[in-house]
Structures are given as C-alpha cells and as structure tokens.
C-alpha positions in Angstrom: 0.0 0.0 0.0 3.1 2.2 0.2 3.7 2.2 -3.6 0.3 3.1 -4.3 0.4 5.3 -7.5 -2.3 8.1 -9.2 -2.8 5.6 -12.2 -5.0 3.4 -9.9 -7.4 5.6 -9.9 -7.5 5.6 -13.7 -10.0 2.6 -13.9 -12.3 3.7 -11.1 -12.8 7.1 -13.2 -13.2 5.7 -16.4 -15.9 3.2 -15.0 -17.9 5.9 -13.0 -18.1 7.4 -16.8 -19.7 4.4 -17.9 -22.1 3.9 -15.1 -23.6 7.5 -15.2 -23.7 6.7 -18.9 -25.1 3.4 -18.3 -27.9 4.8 -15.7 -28.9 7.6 -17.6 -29.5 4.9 -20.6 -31.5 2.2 -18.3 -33.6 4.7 -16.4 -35.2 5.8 -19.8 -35.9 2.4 -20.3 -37.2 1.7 -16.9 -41.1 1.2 -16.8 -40.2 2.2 -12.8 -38.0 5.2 -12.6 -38.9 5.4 -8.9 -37.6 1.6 -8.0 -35.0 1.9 -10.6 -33.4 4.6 -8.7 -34.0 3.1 -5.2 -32.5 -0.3 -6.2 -29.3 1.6 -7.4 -29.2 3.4 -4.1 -29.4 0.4 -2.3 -27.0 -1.4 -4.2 -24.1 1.2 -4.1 -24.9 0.9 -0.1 -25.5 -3.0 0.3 -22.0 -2.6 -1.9 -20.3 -0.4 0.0 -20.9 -2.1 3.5 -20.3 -5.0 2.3 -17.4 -4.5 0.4 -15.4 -2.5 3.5 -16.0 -5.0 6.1 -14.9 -7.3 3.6 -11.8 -5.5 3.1 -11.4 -4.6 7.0 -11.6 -8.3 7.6 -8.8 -9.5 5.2 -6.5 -6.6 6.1 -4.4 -9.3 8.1 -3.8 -11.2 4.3 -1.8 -8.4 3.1 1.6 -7.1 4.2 2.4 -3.8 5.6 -1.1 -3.1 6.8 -2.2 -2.5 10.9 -5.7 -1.6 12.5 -4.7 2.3 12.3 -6.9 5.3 10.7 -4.4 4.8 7.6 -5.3 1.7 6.7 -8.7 1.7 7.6 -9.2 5.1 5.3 -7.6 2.8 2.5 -10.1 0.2 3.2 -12.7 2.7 3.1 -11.1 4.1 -0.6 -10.9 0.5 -1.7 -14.3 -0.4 -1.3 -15.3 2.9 -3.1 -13.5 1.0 -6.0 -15.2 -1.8 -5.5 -18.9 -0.3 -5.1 -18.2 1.2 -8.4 -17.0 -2.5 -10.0 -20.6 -3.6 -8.7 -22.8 -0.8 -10.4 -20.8 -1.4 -13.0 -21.6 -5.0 -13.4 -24.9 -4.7 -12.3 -25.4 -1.8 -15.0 -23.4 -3.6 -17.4 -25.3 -6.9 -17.0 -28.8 -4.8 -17.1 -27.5 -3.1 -20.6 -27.0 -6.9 -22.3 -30.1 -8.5 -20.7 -32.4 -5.4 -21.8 -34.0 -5.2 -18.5 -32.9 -2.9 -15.7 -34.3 -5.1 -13.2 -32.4 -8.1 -14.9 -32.0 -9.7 -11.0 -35.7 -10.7 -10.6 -35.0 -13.1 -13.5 -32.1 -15.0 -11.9 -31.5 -18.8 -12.8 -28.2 -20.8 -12.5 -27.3 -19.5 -16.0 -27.0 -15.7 -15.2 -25.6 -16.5 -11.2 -22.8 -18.1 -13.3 -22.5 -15.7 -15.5 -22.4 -12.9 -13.0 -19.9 -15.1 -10.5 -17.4 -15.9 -14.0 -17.2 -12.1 -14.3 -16.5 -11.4 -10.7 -14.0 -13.8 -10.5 -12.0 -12.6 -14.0 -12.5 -8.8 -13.1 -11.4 -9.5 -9.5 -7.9 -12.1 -11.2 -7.3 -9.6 -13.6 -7.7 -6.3 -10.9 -5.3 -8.3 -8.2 -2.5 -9.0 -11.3 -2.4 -5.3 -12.1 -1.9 -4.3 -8.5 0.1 -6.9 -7.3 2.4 -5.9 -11.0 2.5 -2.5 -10.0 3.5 -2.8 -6.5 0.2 -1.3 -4.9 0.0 -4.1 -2.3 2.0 -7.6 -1.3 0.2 -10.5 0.1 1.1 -12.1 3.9 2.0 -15.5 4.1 -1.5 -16.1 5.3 -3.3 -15.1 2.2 -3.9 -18.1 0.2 -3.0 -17.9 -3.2 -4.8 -19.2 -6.7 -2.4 -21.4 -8.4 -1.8 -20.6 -12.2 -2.6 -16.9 -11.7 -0.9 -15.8 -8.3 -3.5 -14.1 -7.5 -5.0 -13.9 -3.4 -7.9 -15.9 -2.8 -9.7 -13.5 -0.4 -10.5 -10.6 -3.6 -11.4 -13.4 -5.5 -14.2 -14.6 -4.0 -15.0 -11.2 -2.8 -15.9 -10.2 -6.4 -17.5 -14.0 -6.3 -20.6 -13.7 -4.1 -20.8 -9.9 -2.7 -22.3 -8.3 -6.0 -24.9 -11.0 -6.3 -25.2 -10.5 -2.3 -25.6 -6.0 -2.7 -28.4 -7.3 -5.8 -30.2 -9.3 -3.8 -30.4 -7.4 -0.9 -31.3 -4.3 -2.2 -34.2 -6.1 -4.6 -35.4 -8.0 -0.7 -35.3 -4.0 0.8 -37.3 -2.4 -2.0 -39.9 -5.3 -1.9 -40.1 -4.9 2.1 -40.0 -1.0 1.8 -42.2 -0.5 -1.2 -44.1 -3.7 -1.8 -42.9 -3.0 -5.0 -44.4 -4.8 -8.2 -41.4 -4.2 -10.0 -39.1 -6.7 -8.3 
C-alpha cells in the first residue's frame, strides 16, 4: 500500500463514466423510474458495507497493513472502488439482458455468468496491482495457483455483488411492496 500510484485511480474514473452513462440509458428504459433509482441506491450501499468489512476483515492477508486510521481510510477508498465495480456489473449486465431489473430473472445461468465475471475482473484487478507494486500478500493469504492471484479478492468479487443485488431487490420489496421486483 506504500507504492500506491495516481494511475489506480484511472479505472475507477473511467468506469464511473460508464455507469452515469449506463444509468442515464437504463432509467429511460425503466417502466419504474422510482424503484429503478432506489435499487441503485441500495445497491451502491449494500456494496459499500459489504465490500469494507470485507476489506477490514482481510487486512491481516496483506503485508504492511495494521488496525490504524491509515489503513482503515484505504479500506474505506478501496471499497469505493469496488462499489463502483458492482454498479458497474450490475449496469453492465442490465445493458445486455435489456432489463434494468435483470435480478428478478435470476436462474443458474445468469448466477454463473455474474460469478465468472466477478471472479476474471477481480484475477485480472489483483495482477495489475500486485504488477505495480500497490500491495503484497502475507504468508497467510492463500493464493490461486496458475494466476498468483489472493484468494480473499477473488471470492470477494465472487458472491458480494450478487449479495448488494439481492439485498437491495429483498429492501425495495419490504419497503415499497414493489411490483417491480
């Protein structure tokens, strides 16, 4: 976390483009503009919780890092990151399906789908970092073999973006009794 450079935050930028891009473009097509907003809210704060205890619990898998107000504020800039990953995805997803509420239709096909692209995005985000020095793993995070990449942000990107949809289409049914989800 010492090397950390400005280019990281490249990515993060260039996907919040696409999302406010991608939300302006699903929103006309909503037939719900109202729950289509409130399920994006909720997602980008299921996300968000999610993603930093996530990231506070697996602190001890990476080198360098201690329970101090540095770390944790890196924790807390990290799962920014990742709550923009998950719109992304979740926007992204809702583009190719043609329906912004694309979660209500869930089967095994699309959970596999959605998982497959968590687990590349999350393999292919931990080689760039690891490459460019932005963190170094403990001895206690375990590693993928072929791609030396930590399991702990794999699975991360594995089950909590399915985990923010979900939730936040249970809290607008329970909120709203919407009809939508």
């Amino acid at each position: 976390m010492e090397n950390l450079k400005t280019t990281v935050l490249i990515v993060p930028v260039i996907a919040l483009i696409l999302i406010i891009i991608l939300y302006t473009h699903l929103l006309k097509q909503s037939n719900n503009r109202s729950d289509f907003k409130r399920v994006s809210y909720y997602i980008m704060a299921f996300s968000f919780l999610l993603n930093y205890t996530w990231e506070v619990l697996q602190m001890p898998l990476y080198k360098d890092t201690a329970f101090d107000i540095k770390h944790i504020a890196f924790c807390g800039l990290a799962s920014v990151a990742d709550t923009i990953m998950v719109l992304l995805l979740y926007f992204g997803l809702a583009t190719i399906y043609k329906q912004p509420f694309w979660i209500k239709h869930i089967n095994i096909q699309r959970t596999l789908m959605l998982i497959t692209i968590g687990a590349i995005g999350a393999i292919l985000a931990e080689m760039r970092h690891l490459s460019q020095g932005n963190w170094v793993y403990a001895s206690s995070m375990p590693i993928l073999p072929f791609v030396d990449v930590g399991l702990s942000p794999v699975l991360q990107f594995m089950f909590l973006p399915f985990l923010s949809y979900y939730l936040s289409l249970y809290l607008l049914k329970m909120k709203y009794g919407s009809k939508t989800y």
